[in-house]
N, C-alpha and C positions, 0 to 999 in steps of 0.2 A: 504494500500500500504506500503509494508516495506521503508524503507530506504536504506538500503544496499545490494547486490544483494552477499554473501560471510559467513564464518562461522563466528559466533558470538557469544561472552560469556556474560553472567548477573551474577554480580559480587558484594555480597553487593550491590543491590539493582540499580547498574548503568552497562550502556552496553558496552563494550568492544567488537576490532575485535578479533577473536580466532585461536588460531591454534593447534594441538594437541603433544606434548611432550612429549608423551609417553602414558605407558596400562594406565596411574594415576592420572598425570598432563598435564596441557593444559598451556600454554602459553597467557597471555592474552597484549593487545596494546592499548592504549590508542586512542581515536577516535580523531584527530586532530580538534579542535576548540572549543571542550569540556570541561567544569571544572569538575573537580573530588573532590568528598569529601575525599574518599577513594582512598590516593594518595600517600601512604608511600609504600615502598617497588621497586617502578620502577627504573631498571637502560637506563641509555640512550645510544644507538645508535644512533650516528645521530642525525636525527629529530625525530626520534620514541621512545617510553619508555615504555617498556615490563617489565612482571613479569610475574612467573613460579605461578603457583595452583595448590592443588590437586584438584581434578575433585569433592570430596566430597564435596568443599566449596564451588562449581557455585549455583547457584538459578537456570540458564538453558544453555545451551550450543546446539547450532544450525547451520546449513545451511539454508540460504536461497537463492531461485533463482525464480528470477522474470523473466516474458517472457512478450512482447505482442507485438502487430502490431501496426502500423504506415503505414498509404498510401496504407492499404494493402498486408504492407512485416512483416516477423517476424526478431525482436529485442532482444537482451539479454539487458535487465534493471540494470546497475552495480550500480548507484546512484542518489537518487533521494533528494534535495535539492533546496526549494524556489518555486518549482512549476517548476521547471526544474527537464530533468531527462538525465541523460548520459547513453548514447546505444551504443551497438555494434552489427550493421548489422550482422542477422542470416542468410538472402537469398542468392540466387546464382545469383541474377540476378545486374552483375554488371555496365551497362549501366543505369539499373534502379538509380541503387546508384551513379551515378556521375550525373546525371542528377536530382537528386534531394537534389545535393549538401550537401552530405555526405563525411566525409575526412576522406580520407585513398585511398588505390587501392585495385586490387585484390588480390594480392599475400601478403599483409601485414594485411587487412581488411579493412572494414570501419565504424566508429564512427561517431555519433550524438550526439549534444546537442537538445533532445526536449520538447518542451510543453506540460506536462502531462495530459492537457483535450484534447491533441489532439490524445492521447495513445488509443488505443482499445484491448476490447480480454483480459485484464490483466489480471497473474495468478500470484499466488508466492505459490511455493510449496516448504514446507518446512518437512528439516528430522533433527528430534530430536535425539541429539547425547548423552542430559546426559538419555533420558530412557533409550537407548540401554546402553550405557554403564553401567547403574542398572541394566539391564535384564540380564546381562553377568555376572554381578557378584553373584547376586541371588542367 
């Protein structure tokens, strides 16, 4: 089961959230609650502390997206921590979702915090962003 349901870069050897900045470099984010060995170079935003890469230096650079059901409905999986896992309602059935005590409504969505043995169905299907990006350059 991943952990993160989002693009993700490996980085010297430690994981970072990703985003791409170009044909080259990729931006990399610091996972909040994590230590980092390899910690020079970030400036801060905020709460967040990004650094630029060239794409040559990842070890892997990824999407992942988790899916599964719950109660019989389908879930987008965005984070999964402790044995809990944060979802975002994929079905249409929104009676379903207020009655089984999901928040949010229909026109905005609806979120769960749930119990990951209570998950079914789970997939994570993931696309490798540094082979393609090595197939292109090839």
């Amino acid at each position: 089961m991943t952990q993160y349901s989002q693009e993700m870069a490996e980085y010297r050897g430690e994981v970072f959230f990703a985003g791409a900045e170009g044909v080259d470099q990729v931006w990399i984010r610091k996972v909040p609650g994590t230590v980092y060995a390899n910690a020079e170079g970030f400036e801060k935003y905020g709460n967040r502390e990004l650094k630029t890469v060239n794409v040559d230096e990842l070890d892997a650079w990824y999407f992942e997206k988790m899916t599964a059901t719950w109660r019989g409905q389908p879930f987008n999986v965005i984070a999964v921590d402790g044995g809990r896992a944060e979802a975002g309602y994929a079905g249409g059935e929104y009676v379903w979702a207020a009655q089984n005590g999901l928040d949010g409504d229909q026109y905005n969505g609806y979120r769960a915090t749930l119990d990951v043995s209570e998950l079914d169905n789970v997939q994570v299907d993931r696309t490798d962003y540094l082979a393609r990006w090595k197939e292109n350059r090839g």
